[in-house]
C-alpha positions in Angstrom: 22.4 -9.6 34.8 21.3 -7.0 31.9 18.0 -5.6 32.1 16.0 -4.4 28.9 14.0 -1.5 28.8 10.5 -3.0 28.8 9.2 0.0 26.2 12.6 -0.2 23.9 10.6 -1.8 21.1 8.2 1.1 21.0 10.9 3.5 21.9 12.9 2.4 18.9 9.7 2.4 16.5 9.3 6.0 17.0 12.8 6.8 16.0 12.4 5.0 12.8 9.1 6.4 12.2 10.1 9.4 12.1 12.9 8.5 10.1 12.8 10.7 6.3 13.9 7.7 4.6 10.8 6.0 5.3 8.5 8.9 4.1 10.8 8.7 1.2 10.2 5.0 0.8 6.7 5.4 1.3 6.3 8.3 -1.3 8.5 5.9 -3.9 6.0 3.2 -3.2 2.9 5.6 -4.4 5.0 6.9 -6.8 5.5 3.2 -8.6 1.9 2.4 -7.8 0.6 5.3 -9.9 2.4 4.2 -12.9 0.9 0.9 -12.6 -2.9 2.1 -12.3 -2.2 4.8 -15.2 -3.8 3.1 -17.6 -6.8 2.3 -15.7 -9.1 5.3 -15.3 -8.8 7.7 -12.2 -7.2 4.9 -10.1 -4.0 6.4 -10.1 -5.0 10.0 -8.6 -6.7 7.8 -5.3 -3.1 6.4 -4.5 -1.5 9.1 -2.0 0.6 8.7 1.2 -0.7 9.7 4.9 0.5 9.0 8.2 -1.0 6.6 11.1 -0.5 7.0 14.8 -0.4 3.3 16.6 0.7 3.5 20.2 2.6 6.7 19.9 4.4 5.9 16.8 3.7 7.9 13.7 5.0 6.2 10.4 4.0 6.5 6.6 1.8 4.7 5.3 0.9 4.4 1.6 -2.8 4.1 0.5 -5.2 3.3 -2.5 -8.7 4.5 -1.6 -10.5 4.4 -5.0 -13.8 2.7 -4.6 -12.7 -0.5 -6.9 -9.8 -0.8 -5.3 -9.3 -3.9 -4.1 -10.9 -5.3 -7.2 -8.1 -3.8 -9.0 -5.9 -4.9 -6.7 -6.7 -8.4 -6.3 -9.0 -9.8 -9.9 -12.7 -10.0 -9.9 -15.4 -11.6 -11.6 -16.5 -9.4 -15.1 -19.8 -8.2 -15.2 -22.2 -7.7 -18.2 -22.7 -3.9 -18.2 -26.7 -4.4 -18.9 -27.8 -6.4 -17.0 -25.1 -6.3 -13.6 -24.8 -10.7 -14.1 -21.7 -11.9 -13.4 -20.2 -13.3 -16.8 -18.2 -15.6 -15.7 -15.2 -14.6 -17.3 -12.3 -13.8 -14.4 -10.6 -10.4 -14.8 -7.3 -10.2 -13.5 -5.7 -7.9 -11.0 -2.8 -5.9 -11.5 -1.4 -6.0 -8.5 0.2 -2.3 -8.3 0.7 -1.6 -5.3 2.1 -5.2 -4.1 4.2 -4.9 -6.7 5.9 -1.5 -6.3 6.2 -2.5 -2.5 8.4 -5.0 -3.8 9.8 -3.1 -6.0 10.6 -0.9 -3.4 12.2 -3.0 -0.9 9.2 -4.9 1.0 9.4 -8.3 1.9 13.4 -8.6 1.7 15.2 -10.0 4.6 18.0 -7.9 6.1 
């Protein structure tokens, strides 16, 4: 009878953390992302890619820390500059960063 390693998963998730393809990924992700918030203020200079530590595994991880950011992200309501009252009117979002995630790879089966 075979008998699997009960930490292989987290074994195997180190090795491809540390992988430099995925900090290339990763830095092609915030690379895309940037070009899509260029046109909208300082957003593109928050976008930058760190690392995380989860259970011994360090990976990439790409992030967007401008204060609006998931109103950028994601739409929001417009708001009348004098007196802070919603409008009504619904502002899209540009979805950068989903997008250049895709863009990049995320979300295909393989």
């Amino acid at each position: 009878m075979a008998q699997v390693d009960r930490d292989l998963s987290r074994q195997v998730a180190q090795m491809v953390g540390m992988d430099p393809e995925l900090q290339s990924v990763a830095e092609a992700i915030a690379t895309d992302a940037r070009a899509n918030y260029a046109g909208h203020g300082n957003a593109a200079s928050s976008i930058h890619v760190t690392s995380e530590v989860y259970d011994g595994v360090r990976e990439p991880l790409v992030v967007f820390d401008h204060p609006a950011s998931t109103f950028l992200e994601y739409g929001h309501m417009a708001v009348n500059p004098h007196t802070g009252e919603p409008t009504g009117r619904w502002v899209p979002g540009i979805h950068g960063m989903e997008n250049a995630a895709r863009a990049n790879g995320a979300g295909r089966q393989t």
